[in-house]
VOPA-732192 format. One record per residue: residue number from 1; chain; x, y, z of N, C-alpha, C, O, CB in turn. Coordinates in steps of 0.1 Angstrom, whole numbers, plus 5000, padded with zeros to 4 digits. Glycine has a CB too. Example, Ala and Ser with C-alpha at 12.3 -4.5 7.8 and 13.67 -1.06 7.14 Angstrom:
2
<n: 1, chain: A, n_X: 5132, n_Y: 4943, n_Z: 5078, ca_X: 5123, ca_Y: 4955, ca_Z: 5078, c_X: 5132, c_Y: 4967, c_Z: 5078, o_X: 5142, o_Y: 4967, o_Z: 5085, cb_X: 5113, cb_Y: 4955, cb_Z: 5090> $
<n: 2, chain: A, n_X: 5128, n_Y: 4978, n_Z: 5071, ca_X: 5137, ca_Y: 4989, ca_Z: 5071, c_X: 5129, c_Y: 5000, c_Z: 5079, o_X: 5134, o_Y: 5011, o_Z: 5080, cb_X: 5141, cb_Y: 4994, cb_Z: 5057> $
***
This chain:
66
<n: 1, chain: A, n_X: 6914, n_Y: 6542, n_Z: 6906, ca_X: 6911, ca_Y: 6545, ca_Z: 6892, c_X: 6921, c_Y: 6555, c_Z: 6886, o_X: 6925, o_Y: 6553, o_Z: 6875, cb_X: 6897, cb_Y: 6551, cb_Z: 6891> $
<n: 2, chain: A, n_X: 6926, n_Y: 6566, n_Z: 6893, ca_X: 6933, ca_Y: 6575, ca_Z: 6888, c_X: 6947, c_Y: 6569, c_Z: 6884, o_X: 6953, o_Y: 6575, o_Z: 6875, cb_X: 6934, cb_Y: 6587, cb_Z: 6898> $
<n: 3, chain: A, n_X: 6953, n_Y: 6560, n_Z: 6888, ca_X: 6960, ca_Y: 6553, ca_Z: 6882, c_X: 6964, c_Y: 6547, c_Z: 6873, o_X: 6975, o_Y: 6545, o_Z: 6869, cb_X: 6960, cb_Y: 6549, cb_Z: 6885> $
<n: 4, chain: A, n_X: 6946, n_Y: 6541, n_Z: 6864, ca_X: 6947, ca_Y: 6533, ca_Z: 6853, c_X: 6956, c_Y: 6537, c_Z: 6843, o_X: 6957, o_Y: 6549, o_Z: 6841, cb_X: 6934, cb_Y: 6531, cb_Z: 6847> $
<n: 5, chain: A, n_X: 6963, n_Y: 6528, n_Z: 6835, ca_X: 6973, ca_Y: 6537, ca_Z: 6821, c_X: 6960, c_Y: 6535, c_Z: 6811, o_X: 6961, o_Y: 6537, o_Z: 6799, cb_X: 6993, cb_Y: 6527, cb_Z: 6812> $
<n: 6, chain: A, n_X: 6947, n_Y: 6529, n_Z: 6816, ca_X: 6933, ca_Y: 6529, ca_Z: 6801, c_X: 6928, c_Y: 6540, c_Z: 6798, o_X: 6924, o_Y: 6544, o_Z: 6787, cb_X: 6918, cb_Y: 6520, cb_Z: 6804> $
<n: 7, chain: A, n_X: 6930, n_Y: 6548, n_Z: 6811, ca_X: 6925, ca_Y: 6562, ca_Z: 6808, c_X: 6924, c_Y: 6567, c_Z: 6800, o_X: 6913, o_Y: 6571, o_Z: 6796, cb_X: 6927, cb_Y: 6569, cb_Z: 6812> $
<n: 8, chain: A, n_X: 6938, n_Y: 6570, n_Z: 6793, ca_X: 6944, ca_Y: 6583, ca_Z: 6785, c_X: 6941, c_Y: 6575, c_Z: 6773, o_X: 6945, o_Y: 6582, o_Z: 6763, cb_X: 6962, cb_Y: 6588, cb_Z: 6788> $
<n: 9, chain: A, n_X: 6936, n_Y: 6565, n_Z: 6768, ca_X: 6931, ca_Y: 6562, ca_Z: 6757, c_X: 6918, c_Y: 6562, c_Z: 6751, o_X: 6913, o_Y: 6560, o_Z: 6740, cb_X: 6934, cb_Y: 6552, cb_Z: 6756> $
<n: 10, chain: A, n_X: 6914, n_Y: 6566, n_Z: 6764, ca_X: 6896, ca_Y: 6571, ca_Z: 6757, c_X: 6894, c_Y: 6588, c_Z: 6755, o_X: 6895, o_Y: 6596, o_Z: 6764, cb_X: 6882, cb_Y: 6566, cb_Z: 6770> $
<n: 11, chain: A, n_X: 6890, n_Y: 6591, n_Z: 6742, ca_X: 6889, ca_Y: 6603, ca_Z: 6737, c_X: 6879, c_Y: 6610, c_Z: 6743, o_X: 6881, o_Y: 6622, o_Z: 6744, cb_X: 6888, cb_Y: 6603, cb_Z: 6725> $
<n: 12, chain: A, n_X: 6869, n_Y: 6607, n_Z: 6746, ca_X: 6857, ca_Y: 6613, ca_Z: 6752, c_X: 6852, c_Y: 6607, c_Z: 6761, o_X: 6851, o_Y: 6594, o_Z: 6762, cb_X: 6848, cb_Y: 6616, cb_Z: 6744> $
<n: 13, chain: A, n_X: 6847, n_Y: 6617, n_Z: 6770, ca_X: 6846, ca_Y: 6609, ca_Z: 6790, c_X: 6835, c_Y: 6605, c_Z: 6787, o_X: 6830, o_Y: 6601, o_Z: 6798, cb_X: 6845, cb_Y: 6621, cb_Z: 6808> $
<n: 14, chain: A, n_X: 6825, n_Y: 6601, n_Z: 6776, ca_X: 6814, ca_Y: 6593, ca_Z: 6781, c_X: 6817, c_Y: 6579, c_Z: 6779, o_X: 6810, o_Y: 6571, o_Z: 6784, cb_X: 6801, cb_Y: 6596, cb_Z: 6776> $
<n: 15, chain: A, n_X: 6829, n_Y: 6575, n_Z: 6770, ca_X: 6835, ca_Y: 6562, ca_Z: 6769, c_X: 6840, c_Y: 6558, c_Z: 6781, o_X: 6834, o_Y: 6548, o_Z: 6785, cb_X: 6847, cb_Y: 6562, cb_Z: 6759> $
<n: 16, chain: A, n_X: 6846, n_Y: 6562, n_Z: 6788, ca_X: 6851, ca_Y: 6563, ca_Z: 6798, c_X: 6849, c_Y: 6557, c_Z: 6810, o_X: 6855, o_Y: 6548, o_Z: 6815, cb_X: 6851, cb_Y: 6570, cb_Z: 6799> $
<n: 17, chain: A, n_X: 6833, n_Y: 6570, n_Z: 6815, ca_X: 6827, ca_Y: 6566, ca_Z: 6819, c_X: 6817, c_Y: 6557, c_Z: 6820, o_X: 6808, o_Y: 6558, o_Z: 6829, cb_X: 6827, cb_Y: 6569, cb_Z: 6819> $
<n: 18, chain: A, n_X: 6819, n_Y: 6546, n_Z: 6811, ca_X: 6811, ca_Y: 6535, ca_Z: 6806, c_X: 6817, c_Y: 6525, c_Z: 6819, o_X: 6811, o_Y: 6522, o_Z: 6830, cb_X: 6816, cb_Y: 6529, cb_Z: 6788> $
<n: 19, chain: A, n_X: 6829, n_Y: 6521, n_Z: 6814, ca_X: 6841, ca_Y: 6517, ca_Z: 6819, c_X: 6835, c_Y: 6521, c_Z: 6839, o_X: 6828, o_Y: 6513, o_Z: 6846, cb_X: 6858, cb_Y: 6527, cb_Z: 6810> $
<n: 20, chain: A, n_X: 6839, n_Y: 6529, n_Z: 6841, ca_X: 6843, ca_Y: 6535, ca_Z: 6853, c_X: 6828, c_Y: 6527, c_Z: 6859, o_X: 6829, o_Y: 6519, o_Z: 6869, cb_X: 6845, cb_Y: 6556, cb_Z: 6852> $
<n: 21, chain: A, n_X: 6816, n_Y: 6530, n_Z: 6854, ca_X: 6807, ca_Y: 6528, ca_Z: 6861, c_X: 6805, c_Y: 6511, c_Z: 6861, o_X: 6802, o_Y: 6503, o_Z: 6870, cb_X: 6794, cb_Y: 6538, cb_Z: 6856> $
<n: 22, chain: A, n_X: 6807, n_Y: 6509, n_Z: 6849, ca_X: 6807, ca_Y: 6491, ca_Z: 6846, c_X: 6817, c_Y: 6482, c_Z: 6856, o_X: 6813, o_Y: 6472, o_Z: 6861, cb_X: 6814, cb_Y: 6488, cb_Z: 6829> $
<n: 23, chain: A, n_X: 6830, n_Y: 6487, n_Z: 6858, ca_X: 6838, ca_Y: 6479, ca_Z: 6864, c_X: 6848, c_Y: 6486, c_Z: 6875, o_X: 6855, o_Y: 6478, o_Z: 6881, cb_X: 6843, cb_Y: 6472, cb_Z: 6853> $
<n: 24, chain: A, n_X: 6850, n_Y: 6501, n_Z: 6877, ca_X: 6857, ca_Y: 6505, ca_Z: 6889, c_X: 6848, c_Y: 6505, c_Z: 6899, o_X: 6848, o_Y: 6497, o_Z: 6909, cb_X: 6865, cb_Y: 6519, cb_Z: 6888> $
<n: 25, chain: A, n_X: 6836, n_Y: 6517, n_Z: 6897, ca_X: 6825, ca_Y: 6520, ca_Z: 6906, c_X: 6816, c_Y: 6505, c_Z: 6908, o_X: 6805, o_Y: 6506, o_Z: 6915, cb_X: 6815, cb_Y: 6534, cb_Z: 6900> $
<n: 26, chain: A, n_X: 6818, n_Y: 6495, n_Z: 6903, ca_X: 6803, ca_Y: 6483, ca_Z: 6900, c_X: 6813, c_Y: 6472, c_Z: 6909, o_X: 6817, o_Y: 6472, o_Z: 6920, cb_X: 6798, cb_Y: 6476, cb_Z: 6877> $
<n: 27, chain: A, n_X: 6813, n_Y: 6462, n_Z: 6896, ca_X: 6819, ca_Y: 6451, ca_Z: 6901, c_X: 6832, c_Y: 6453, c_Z: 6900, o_X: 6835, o_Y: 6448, o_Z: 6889, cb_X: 6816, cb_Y: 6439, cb_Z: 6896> $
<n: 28, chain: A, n_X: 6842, n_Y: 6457, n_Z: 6905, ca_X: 6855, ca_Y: 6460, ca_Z: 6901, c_X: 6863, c_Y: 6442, c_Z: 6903, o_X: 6873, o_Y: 6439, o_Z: 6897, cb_X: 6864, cb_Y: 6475, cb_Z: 6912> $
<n: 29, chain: A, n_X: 6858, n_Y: 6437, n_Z: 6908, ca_X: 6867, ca_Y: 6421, ca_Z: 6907, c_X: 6863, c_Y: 6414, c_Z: 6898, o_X: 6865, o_Y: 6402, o_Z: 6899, cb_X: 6866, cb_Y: 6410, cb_Z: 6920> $
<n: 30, chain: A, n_X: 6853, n_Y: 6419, n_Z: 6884, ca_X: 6856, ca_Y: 6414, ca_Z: 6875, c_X: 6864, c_Y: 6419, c_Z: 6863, o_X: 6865, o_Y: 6413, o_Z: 6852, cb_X: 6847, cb_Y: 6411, cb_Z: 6872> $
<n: 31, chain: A, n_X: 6870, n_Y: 6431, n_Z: 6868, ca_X: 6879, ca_Y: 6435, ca_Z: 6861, c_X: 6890, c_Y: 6428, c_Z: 6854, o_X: 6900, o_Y: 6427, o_Z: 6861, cb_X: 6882, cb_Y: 6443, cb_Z: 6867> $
<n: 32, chain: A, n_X: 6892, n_Y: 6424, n_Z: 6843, ca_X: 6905, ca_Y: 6419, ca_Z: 6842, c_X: 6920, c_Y: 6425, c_Z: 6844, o_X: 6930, o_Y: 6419, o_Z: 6846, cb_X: 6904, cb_Y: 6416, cb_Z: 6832> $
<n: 33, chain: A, n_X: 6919, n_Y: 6434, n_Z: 6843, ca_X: 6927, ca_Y: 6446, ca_Z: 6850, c_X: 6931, c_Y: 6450, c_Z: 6861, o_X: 6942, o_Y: 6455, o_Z: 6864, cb_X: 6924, cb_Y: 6455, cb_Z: 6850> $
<n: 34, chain: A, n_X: 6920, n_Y: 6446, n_Z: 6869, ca_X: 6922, ca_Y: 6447, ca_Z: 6884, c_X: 6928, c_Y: 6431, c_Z: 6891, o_X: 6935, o_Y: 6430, o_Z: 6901, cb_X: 6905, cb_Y: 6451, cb_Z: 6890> $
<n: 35, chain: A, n_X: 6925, n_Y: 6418, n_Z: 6882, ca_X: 6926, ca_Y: 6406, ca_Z: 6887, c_X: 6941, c_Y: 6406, c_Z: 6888, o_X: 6947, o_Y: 6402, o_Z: 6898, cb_X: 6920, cb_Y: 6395, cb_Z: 6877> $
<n: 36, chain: A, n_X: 6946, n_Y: 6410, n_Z: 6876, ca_X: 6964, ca_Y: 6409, ca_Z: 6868, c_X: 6965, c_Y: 6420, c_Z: 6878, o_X: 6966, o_Y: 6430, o_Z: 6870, cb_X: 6968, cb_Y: 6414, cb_Z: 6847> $
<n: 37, chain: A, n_X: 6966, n_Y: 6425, n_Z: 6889, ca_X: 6970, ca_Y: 6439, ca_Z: 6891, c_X: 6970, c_Y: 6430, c_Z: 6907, o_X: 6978, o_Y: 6431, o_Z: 6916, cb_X: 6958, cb_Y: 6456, cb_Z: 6885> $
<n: 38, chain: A, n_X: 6962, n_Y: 6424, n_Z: 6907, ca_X: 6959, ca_Y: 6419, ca_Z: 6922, c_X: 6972, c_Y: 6404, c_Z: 6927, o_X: 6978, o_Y: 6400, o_Z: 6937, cb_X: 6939, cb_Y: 6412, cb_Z: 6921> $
<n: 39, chain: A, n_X: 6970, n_Y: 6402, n_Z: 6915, ca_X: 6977, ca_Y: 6388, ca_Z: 6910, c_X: 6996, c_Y: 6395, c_Z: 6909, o_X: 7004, o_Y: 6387, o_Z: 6911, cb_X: 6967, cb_Y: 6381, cb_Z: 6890> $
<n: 40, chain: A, n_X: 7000, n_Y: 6404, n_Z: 6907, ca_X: 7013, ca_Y: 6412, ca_Z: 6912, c_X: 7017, c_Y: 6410, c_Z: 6898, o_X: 7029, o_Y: 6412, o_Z: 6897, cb_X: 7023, cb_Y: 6405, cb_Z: 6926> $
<n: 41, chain: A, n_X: 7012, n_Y: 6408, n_Z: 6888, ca_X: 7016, ca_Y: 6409, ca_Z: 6873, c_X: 7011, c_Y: 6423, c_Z: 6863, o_X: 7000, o_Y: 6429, o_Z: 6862, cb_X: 7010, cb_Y: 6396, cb_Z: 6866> $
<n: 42, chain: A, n_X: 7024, n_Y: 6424, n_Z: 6856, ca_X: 7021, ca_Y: 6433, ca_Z: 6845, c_X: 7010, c_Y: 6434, c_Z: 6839, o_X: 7005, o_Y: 6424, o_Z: 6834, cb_X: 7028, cb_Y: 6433, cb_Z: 6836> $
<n: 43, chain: A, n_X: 7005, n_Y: 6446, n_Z: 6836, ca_X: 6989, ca_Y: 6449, ca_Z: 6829, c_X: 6993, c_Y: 6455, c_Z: 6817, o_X: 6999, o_Y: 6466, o_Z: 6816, cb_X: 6978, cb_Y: 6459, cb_Z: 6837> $
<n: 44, chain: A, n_X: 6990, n_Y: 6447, n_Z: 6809, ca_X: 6991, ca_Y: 6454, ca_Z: 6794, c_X: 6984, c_Y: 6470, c_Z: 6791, o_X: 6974, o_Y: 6472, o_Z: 6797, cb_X: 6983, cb_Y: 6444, cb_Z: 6782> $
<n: 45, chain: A, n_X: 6989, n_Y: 6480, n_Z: 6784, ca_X: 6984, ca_Y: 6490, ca_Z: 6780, c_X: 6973, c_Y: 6492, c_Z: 6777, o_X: 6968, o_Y: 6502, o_Z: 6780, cb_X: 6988, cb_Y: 6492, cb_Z: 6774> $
<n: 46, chain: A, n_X: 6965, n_Y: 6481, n_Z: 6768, ca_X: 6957, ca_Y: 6479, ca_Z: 6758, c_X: 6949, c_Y: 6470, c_Z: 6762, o_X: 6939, o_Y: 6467, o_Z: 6755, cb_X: 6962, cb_Y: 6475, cb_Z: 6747> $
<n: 47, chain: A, n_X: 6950, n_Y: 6463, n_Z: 6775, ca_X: 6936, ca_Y: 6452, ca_Z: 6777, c_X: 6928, c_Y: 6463, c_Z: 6785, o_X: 6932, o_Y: 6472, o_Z: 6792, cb_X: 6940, cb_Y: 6436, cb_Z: 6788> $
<n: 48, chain: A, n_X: 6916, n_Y: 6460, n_Z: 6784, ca_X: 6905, ca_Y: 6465, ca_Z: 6785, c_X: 6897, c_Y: 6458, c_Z: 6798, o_X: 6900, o_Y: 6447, o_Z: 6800, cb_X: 6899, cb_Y: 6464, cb_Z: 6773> $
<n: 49, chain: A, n_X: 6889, n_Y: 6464, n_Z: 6804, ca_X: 6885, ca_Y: 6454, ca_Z: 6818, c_X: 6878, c_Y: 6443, c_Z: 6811, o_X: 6883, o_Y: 6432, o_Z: 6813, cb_X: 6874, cb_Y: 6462, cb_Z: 6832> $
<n: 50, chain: A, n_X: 6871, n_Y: 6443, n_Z: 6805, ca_X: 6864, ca_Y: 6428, ca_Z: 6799, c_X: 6874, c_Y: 6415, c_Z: 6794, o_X: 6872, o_Y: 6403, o_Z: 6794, cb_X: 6854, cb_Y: 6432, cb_Z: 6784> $
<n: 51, chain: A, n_X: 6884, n_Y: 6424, n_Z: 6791, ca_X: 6897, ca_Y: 6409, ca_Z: 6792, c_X: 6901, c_Y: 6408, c_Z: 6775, o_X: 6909, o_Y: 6401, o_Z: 6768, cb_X: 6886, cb_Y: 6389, cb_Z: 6798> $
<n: 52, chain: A, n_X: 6889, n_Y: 6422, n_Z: 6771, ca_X: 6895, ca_Y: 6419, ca_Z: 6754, c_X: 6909, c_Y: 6429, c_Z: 6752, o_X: 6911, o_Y: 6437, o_Z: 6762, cb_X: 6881, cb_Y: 6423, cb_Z: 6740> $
<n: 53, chain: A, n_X: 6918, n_Y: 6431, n_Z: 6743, ca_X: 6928, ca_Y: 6443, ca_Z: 6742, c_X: 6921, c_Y: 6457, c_Z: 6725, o_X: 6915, o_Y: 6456, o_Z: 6714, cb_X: 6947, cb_Y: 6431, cb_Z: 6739> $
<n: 54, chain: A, n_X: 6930, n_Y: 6469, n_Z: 6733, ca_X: 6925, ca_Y: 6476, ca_Z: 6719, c_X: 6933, c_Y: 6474, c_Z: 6710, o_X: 6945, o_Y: 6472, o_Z: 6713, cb_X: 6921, cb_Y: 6491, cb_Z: 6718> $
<n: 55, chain: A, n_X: 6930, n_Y: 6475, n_Z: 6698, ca_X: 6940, ca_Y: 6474, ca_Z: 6689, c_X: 6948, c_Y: 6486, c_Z: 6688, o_X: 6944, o_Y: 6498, o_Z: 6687, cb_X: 6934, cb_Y: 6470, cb_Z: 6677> $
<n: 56, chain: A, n_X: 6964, n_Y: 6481, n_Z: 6688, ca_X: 6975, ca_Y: 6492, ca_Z: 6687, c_X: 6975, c_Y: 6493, c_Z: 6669, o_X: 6975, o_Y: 6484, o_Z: 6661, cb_X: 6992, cb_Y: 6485, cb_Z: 6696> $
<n: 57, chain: A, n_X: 6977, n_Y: 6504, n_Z: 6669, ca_X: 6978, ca_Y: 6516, ca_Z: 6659, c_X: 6990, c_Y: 6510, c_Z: 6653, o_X: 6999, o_Y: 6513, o_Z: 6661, cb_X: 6980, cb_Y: 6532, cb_Z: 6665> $
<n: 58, chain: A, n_X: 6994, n_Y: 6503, n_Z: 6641, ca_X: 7009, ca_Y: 6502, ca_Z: 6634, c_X: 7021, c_Y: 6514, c_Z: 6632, o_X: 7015, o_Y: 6520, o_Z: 6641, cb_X: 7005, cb_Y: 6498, cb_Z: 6619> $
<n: 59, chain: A, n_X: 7029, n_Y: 6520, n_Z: 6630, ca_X: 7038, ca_Y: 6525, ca_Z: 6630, c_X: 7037, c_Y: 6529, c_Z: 6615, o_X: 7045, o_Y: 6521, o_Z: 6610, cb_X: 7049, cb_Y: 6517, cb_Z: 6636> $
<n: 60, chain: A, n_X: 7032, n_Y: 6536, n_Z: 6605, ca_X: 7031, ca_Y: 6534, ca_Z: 6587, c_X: 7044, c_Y: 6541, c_Z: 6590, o_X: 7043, o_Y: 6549, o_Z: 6580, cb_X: 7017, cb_Y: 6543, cb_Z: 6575> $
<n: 61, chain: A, n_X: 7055, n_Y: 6544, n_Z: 6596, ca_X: 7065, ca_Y: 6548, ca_Z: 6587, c_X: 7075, c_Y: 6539, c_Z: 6586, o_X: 7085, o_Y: 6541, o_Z: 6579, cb_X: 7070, cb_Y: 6559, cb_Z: 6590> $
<n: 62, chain: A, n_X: 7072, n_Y: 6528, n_Z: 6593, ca_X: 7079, ca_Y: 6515, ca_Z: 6597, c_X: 7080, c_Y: 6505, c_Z: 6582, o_X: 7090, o_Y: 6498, o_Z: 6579, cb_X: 7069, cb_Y: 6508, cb_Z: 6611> $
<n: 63, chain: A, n_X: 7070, n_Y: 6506, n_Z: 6574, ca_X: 7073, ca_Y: 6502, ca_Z: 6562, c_X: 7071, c_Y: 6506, c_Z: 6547, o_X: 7065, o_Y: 6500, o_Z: 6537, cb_X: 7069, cb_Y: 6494, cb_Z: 6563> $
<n: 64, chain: A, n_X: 7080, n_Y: 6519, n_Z: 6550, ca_X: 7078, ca_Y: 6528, ca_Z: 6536, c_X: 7093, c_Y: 6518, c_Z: 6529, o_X: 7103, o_Y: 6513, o_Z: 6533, cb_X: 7080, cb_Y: 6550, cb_Z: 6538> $
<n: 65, chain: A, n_X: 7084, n_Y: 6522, n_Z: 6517, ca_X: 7094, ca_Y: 6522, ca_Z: 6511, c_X: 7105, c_Y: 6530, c_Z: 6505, o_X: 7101, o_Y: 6540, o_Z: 6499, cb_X: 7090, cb_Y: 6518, cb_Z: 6505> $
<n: 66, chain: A, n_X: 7117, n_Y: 6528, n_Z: 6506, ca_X: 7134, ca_Y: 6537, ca_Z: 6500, c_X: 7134, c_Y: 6534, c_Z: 6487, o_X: 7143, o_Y: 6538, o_Z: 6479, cb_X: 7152, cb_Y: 6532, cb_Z: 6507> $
***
């Protein structure tokens, strides 16, 4: 678990621990995270163990206008 890069995206540990008890401490082989991790492929930042991703935050300075 101390590994996950999902961690540092949840603001408060009872989100977290949602996660932790649902799918590290529970069933961890339904993790989607754990499958892709098992499977020797890259894990996205942003997928989530249920297999959905969070939405990344746009860049607003990326299309100001000059």
């Amino acid at each position: 678990m101390a590994g996950c890069s999902l961690f540092p995206h949840f603001s408060t540990q009872g989100f977290l621990r949602i996660w932790q008890i649902n799918y590290c401490e529970g069933a961890y082989e339904r993790c989607e995270r754990f499958k892709l991790t098992e499977g020797g492929c890259v894990v996205s930042p942003t997928l989530l163990p249920n297999g959905k991703h969070l939405p990344i935050a746009r860049d607003s300075g990326s299309n100001r206008r000059k």
